[in-house]
C-alpha positions as CSV (number, residue, x, y, z in Angstrom):
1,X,80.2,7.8,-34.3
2,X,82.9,8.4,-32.0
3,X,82.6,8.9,-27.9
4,X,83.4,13.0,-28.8
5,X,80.1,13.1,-30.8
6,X,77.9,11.1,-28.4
7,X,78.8,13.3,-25.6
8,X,78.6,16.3,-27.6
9,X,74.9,15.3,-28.7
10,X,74.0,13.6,-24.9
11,X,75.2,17.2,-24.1
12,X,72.9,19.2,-26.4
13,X,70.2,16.6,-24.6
14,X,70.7,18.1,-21.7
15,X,71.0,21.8,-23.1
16,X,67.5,21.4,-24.7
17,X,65.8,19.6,-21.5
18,X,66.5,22.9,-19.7
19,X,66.1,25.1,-21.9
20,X,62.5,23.5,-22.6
21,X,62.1,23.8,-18.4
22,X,62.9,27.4,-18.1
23,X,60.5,28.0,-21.0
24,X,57.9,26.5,-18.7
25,X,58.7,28.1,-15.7
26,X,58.1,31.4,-17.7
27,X,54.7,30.7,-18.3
28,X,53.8,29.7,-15.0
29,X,55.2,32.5,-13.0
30,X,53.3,34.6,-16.4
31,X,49.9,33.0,-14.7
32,X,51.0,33.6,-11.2
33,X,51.3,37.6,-12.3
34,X,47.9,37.8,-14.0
35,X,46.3,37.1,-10.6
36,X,44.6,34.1,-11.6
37,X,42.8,33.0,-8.3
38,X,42.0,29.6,-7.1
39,X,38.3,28.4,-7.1
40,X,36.8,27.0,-3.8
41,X,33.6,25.5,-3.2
42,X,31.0,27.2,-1.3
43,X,30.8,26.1,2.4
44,X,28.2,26.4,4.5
45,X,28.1,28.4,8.4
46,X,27.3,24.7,9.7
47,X,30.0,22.9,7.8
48,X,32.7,25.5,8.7
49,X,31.8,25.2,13.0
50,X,31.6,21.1,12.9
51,X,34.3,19.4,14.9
52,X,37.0,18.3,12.3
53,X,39.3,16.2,14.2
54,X,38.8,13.4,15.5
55,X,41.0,11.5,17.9
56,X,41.0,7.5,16.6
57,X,43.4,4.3,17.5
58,X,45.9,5.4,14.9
59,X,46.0,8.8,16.0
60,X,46.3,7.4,19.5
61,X,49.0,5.3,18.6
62,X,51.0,8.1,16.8
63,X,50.7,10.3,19.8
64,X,51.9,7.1,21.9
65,X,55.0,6.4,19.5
66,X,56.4,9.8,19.5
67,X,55.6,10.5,23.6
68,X,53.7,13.8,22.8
């Protein structure tokens, strides 16, 4: 082969790669449309109102590092 064939074929490579990418970005904006919605489990009134954050060493020492 000469280098005029390999770059023609790396080329083609490439051509197909994206071509093969757009193909999938088709179908997932096609899933987007149909309004498929995202499952979430169940959560209880308790588990929503419990205290979530919780202020330990390393948050300490982040807060510390950047002066806030």
């Amino acid at each position: 082969m000469t280098k005029t064939n390999e770059k023609t074929e790396a080329a083609m490579d490439r051509r197909a790669f994206f071509r093969a990418g757009s193909g999938a970005a088709v179908v997932a904006a096609t899933v987007v449309a149909t309004g498929a919605e995202p499952v979430m489990a169940a959560e209880t009134d308790s588990e929503r109102k419990k205290a979530r954050y919780q202020e330990t060493e390393h948050v300490k020492t982040f807060y510390r590092v950047n002066r806030y």
